[in-house]
MARKE-371649 format. One line per 5 residues: their letters; for each residue x, y, z of C-alpha. Coordinates in pm, whole numbers, plus 50000, padded with zeros to 5 digits. Last residue first. Layout:
<recs>
A) X Y Z; ...
</recs>
This chain:
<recs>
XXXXX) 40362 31349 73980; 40194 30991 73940; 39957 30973 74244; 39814 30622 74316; 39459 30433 74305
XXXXX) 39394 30094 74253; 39502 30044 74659; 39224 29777 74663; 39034 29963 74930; 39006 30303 74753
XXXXX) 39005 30533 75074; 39351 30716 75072; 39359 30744 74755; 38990 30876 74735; 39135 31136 75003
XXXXX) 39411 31228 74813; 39194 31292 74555; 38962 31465 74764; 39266 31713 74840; 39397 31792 74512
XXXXX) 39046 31919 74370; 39118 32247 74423; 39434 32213 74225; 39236 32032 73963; 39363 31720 73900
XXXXX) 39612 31701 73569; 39435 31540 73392; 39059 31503 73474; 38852 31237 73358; 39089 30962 73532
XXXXX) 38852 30586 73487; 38754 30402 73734; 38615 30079 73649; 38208 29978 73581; 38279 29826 73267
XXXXX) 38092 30100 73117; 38325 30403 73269; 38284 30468 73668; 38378 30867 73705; 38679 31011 73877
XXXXX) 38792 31365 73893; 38463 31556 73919; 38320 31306 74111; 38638 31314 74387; 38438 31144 74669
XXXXX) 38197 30964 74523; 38380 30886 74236; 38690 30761 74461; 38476 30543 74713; 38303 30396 74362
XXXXX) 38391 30011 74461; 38403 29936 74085; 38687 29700 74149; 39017 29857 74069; 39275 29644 74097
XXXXX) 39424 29548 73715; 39252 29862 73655; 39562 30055 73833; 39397 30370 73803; 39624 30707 73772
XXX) 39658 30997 73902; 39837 31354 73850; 39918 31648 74028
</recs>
């Protein structure tokens, strides 16, 4: 599984690095950025989760 950040509508919320840290991570502009490619199997489910929960939609699954 893949994922990618649409930075066009991410805002810095942080619901995905909080809930997927070792996935996600803020960069300097304070954006999401992917630090893990391809997600972790055992990581599959937060992401979905941080997917589910980012509340511009900047997140989406590329498989």
């Amino acid at each position: 599984m893949r994922v990618v950040v649409d930075r066009d509508r991410c805002e810095g919320n942080a619901f995905c690095t909080n809930l997927a840290p070792e996935v996600f991570q803020l960069d300097d502009d304070e954006y999401a950025v992917v630090i893990a490619d391809p997600v972790p199997v055992e990581q599959e489910e937060l992401v979905e989760k941080a997917i589910a929960a980012c509340p511009r939609a900047a997140l989406s699954r590329k498989d």
